[in-house]
C-alpha positions in Angstrom: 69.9 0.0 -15.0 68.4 -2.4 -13.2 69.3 -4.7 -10.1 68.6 -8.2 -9.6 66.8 -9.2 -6.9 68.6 -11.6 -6.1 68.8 -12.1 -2.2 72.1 -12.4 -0.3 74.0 -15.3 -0.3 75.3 -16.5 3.2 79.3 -16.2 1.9 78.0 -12.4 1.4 76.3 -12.3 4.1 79.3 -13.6 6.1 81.5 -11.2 4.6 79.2 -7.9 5.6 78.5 -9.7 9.3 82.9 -10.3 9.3 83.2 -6.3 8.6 81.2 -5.4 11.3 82.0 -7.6 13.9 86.2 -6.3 13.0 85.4 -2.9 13.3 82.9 -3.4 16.2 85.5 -5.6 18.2 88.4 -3.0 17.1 86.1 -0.1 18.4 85.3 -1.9 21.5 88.9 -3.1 22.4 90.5 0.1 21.5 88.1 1.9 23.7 88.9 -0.3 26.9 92.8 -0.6 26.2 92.6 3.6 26.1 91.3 3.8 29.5 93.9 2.1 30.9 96.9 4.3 32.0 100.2 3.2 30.4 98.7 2.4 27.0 98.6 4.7 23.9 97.2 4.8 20.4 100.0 4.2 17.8 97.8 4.5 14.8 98.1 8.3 13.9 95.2 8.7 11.5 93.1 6.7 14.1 94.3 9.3 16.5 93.7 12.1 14.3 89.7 11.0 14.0 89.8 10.1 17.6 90.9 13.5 18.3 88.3 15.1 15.9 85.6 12.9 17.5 85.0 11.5 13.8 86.7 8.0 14.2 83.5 6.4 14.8 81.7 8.1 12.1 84.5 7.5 10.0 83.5 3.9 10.1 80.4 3.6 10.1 80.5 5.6 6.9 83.0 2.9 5.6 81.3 0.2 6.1 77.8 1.4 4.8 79.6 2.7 1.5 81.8 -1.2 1.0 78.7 -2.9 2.0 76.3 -1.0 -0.5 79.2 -0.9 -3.3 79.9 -4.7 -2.9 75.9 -5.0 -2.8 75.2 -3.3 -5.8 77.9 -4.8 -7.6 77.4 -8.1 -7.5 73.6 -7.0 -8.7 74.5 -4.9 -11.3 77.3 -6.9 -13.2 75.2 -10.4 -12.5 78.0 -12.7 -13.4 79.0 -15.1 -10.8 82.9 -14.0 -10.8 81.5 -10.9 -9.7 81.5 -12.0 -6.3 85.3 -12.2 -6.0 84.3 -8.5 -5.1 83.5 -10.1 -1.4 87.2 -10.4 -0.9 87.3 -6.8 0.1 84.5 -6.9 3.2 85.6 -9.8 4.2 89.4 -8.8 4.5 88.3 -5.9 5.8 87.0 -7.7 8.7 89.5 -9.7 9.3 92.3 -7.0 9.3 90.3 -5.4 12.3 89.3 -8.8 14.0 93.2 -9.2 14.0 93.7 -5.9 15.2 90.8 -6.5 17.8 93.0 -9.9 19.7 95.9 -7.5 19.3 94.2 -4.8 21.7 92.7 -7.9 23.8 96.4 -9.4 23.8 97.9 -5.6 25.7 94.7 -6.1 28.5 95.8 -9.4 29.0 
């Protein structure tokens, strides 16, 4: 089985750079609204990796396995519907951009 060769597309591109930059924001504002004194994580499997010292391996694990699943898809099944796939790094992102203003919006 072979893939295409077939480089990115910037609406995939833009979904993969979306995923990061949610989960790079989320890291990032959790970590500063956790030093502060009177605020708490709510999330109990977030706790649970913070804890374990595995939440940010956690997700960088994540991300490399949706990016190179969504990759290789879209390769591999070479049909343009194929990239509804896209929907999932994208939304992705934009679950933990939300949750990234939500941790700025408790600093503010």
């Amino acid at each position: 089985m072979m893939l295409s060769r077939v480089p990115p597309s910037k609406v995939e591109v833009l979904a993969y750079i979306t995923m990061v930059l949610g989960v790079f924001g989320d890291h990032l504002s959790t970590g500063i609204a956790l030093s502060r004194q009177n605020l708490m994580e709510t999330n109990q499997l977030a706790l649970s990796l913070m804890q374990k010292g595995l939440w940010l391996q956690t997700d960088a694990f994540l991300i490399l396995i949706s990016i190179a699943v969504t990759f290789t898809s879209i390769r591999i099944v070479k049909n343009p519907s194929a990239k509804l796939i896209l929907i999932f790094p994208f939304l992705i992102g934009l679950v933990r951009l939300a949750v990234t203003f939500w941790n700025v919006s408790l600093l503010i």
